[in-house]
C-alpha positions in Angstrom: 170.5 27.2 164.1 168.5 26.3 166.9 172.0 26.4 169.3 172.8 29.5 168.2 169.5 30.8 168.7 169.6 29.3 172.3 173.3 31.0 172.7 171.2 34.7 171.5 168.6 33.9 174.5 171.0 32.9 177.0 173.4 36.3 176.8 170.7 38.5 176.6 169.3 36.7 179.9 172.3 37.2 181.2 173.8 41.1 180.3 170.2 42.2 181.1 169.8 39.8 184.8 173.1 41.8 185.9 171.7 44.9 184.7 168.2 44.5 186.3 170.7 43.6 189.9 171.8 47.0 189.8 168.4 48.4 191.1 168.4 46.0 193.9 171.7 47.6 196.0 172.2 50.8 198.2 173.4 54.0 196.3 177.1 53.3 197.8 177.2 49.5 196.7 175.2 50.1 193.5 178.2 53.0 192.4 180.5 50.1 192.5 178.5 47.7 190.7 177.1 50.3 188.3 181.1 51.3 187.4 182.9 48.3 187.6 180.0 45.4 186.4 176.9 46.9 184.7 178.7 48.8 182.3 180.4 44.7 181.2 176.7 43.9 181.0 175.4 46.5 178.7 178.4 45.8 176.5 177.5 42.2 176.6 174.0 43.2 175.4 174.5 45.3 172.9 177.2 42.4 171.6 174.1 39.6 171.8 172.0 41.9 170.2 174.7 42.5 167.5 174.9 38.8 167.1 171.6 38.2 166.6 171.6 41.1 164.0 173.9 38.8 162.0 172.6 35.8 162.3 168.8 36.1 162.6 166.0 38.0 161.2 164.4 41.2 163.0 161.4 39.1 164.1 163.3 36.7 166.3 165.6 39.8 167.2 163.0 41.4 168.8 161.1 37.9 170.2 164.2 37.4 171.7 164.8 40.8 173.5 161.2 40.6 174.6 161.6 36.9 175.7 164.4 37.8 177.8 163.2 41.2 179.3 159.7 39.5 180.5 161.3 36.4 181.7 164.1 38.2 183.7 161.7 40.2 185.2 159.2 37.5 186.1 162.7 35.5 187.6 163.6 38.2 190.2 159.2 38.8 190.8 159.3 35.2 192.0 162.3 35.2 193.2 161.7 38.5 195.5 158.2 36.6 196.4 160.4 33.2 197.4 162.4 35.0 199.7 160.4 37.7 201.5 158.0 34.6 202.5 161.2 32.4 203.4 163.1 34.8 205.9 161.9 37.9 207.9 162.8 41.2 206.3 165.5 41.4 209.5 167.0 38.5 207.6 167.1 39.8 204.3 168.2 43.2 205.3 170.9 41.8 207.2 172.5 39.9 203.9 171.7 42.2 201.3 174.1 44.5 203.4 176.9 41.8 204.0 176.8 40.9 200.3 176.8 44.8 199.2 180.0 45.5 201.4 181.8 42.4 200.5 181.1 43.3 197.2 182.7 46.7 198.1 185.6 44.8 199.5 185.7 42.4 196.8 186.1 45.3 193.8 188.2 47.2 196.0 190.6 44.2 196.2 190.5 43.7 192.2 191.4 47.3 191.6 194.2 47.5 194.1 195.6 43.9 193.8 
């Protein structure tokens, strides 16, 4: 019981951590990501949630979803925190727009090939 319930906390940390990534690209990168992975991660959600409507009560249902909502976004608080006092914003602009187009690059490359 406890595994499963740990399996219930773990996918909805996950669908809703690549949906809460969306908000962090550009308009052009985000399209891509929005299209081609957030949609994935709101399935994935809806299945955890689904799951845990079979196996659980509505009480740990909802502690769950709750759990998971606050601690993702406490993860990418800290997280933002962590890096904006690691690296000049220079730096950070710099990657966030390397990773965005080589995500660009890397979708493109999946649809095509």
């Amino acid at each position: 019981m406890i595994l499963k319930y740990l399996s219930f906390l773990v996918g909805l940390m996950w669908s809703y951590s690549l949906i809460k990534t969306q908000s962090i690209f550009s308009k052009k990168a985000g399209l891509f990501f929005k299209l081609f992975i957030s949609k994935v991660s709101w399935l994935t959600l809806i299945v955890a949630i689904y799951f845990g409507y079979k196996n659980f009560s509505i009480e740990y249902i909802l502690s769950g979803i709750v759990f998971s909502v606050v601690l993702v976004h406490l993860g990418f608080k800290f997280l933002g925190k962590f890096l904006k006092s690691k690296f000049s914003e220079k730096q950070l602009t710099t990657t966030k727009t390397i990773f965005e187009y080589s995500l660009i690059v890397w979708v493109l490359y999946y649809v095509f090939y």
